[in-house]
C-alpha positions in Angstrom: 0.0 0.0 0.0 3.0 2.5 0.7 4.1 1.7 -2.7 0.9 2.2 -4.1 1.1 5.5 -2.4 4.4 6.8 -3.3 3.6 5.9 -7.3 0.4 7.8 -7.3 2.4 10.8 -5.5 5.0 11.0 -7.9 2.7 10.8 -10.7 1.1 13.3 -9.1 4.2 15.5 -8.9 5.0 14.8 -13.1 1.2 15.5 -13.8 1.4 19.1 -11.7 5.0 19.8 -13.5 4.0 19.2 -16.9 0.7 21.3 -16.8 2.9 24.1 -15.0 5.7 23.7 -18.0 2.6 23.7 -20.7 0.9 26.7 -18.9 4.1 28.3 -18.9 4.7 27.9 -22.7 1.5 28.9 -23.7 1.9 32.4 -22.0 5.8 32.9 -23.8 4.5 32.0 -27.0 0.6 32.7 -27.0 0.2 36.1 -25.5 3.6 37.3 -26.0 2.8 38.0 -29.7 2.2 41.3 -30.5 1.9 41.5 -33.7 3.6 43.8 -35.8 5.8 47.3 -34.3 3.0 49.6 -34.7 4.4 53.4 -35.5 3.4 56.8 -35.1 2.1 58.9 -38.0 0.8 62.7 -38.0 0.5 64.9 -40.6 -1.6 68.4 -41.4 -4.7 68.4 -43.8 -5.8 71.7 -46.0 -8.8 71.6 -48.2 -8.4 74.5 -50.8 -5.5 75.9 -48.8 -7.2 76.1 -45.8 -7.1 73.3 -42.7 -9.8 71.0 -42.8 -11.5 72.0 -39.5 -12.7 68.4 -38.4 -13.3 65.0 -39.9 -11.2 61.8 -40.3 -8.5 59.8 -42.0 -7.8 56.6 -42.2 -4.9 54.3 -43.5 -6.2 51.2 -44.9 -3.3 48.5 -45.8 -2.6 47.7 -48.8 0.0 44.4 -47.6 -2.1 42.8 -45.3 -1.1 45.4 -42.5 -3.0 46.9 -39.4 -5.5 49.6 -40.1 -5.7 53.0 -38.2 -7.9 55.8 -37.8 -7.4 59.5 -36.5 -9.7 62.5 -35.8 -8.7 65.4 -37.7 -9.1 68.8 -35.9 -8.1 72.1 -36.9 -5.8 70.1 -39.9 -4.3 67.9 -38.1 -3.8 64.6 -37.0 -2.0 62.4 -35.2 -1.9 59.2 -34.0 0.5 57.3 -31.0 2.3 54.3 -31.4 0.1 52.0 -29.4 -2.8 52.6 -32.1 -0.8 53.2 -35.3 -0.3 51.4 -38.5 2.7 49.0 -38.7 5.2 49.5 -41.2 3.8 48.9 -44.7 1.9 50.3 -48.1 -1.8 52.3 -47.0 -4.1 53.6 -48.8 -5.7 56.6 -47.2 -9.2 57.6 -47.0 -10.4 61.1 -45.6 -13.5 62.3 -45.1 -15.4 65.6 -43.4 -18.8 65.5 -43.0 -20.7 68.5 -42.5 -24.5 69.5 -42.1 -26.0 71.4 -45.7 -28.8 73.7 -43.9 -31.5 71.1 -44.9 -33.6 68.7 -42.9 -34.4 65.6 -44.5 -37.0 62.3 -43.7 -35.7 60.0 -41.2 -34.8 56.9 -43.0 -36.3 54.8 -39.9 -38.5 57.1 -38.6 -40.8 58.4 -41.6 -42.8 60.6 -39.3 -39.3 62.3 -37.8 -36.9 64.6 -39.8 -32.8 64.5 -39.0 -30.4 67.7 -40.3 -29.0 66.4 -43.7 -25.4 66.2 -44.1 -22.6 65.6 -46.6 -19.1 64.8 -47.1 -17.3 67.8 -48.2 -14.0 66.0 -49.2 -14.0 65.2 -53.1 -14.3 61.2 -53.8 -11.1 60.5 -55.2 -9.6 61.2 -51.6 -12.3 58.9 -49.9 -14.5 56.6 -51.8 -12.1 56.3 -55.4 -9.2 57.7 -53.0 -5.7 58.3 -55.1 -3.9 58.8 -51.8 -1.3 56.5 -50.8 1.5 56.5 -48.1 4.5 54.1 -47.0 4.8 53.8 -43.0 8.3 52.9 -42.0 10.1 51.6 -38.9 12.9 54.4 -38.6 11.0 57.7 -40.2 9.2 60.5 -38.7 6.1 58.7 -40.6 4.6 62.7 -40.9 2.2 63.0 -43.6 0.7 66.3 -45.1 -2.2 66.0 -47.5 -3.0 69.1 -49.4 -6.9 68.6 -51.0 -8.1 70.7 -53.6 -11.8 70.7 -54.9 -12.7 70.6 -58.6 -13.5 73.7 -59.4 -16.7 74.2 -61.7 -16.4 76.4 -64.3 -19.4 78.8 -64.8 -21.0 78.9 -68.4 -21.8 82.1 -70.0 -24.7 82.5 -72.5 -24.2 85.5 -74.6 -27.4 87.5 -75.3 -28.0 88.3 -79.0 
């Protein structure tokens, strides 16, 4: 019975030591991983010359990268390195949206009216954005966009 005793205490003892070693393990490898070295971007944003007052920008990755997103105020923005893209190719996306005056239907509420608003920031740097960056590892990662609107051009008609 001693015997009995001792083997079920060492097994015991190799049971306990090899959960602690796989628990162990599991932490080192499992939550150690952080992913990719995220990196700090900022940058000013003019529309027309002038800085974009609010909206946002965001870098969407192009090579399977993180995403990030800033709030733009006053033209800038600027985002930390705990919530920044990692080093890669992003395509960026900025929008500003901003009430036109109007009120419109509710579209859940037929009987209720809500402000209407738009984006002000052409398409080409949002929705068809052209707008691409590179983050890097050892770079100051700043990066100015300077948006322009198309201008319409007014047509004259000539009395006769």
């Amino acid at each position: 019975m001693r015997t009995e005793t001792k083997q079920r205490g060492r097994l015991g003892m190799a049971n306990l030591a090899w959960g602690v070693a796989l628990a162990v393990s599991w932490v080192m490898v499992g939550c150690g991983d952080e992913g990719p070295a995220r990196q700090p971007v900022s940058g000013v944003i003019t529309l027309d010359g002038k800085p974009l007052p609010s909206g946002s920008v965001t870098f969407a990755p192009l090579d399977g990268a993180t995403a990030a997103t800033a709030e733009i105020r006053d033209g800038a923005y600027c985002i930390g390195r705990s919530e920044g893209p990692a080093p890669g190719r992003y395509q960026v996306e900025i929008n500003a949206v901003q009430p036109t005056g109007k009120r419109i239907k509710h579209p859940d509420l037929p009987s209720s009216t809500i402000d209407e608003v738009r984006n002000v920031i052409p398409v080409n740097y949002n929705v068809r954005t052209q707008l691409a960056i590179v983050v890097t590892s050892d770079g100051e990662n700043a990066f100015p966009f300077d948006l322009t609107t198309p201008r319409r051009v007014a047509s004259r008609t000539r009395g006769r």
